[in-house]
C-alpha angles and dihedrals in degrees: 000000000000090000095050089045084048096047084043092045089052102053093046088047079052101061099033077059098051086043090056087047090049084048091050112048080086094060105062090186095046084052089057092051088047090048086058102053091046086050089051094053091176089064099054088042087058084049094043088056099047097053092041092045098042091055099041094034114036093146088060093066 
């Protein structure tokens, strides 16, 4: 069940992402920001974890 949650909670987190990138194409310094954090791919990983984990795993925090 984890994994499936896990695999679900990606691609919302997916598309939650594209829909930010589409946001933020209007706001030249939030982009930079964005940029920054897709350059820094630990960072977004570290992100990544906490929402999805958060979601499938509520008991863990």
């Amino acid at each position: 069940v984890a994994g499936y949650c896990l695999i679900e909670e990606t691609i919302k987190y997916i598309e939650k992402l594209h829909h930010r990138v589409e946001e933020l194409k209007t706001n030249r310094e939030q982009l930079l920001v964005t940029k920054s954090c897709l350059d820094d791919v630990n960072v977004c990983v570290e992100i990544f974890t906490e929402v999805t984990a958060s979601s499938c795993f509520p008991s863990m925090l």
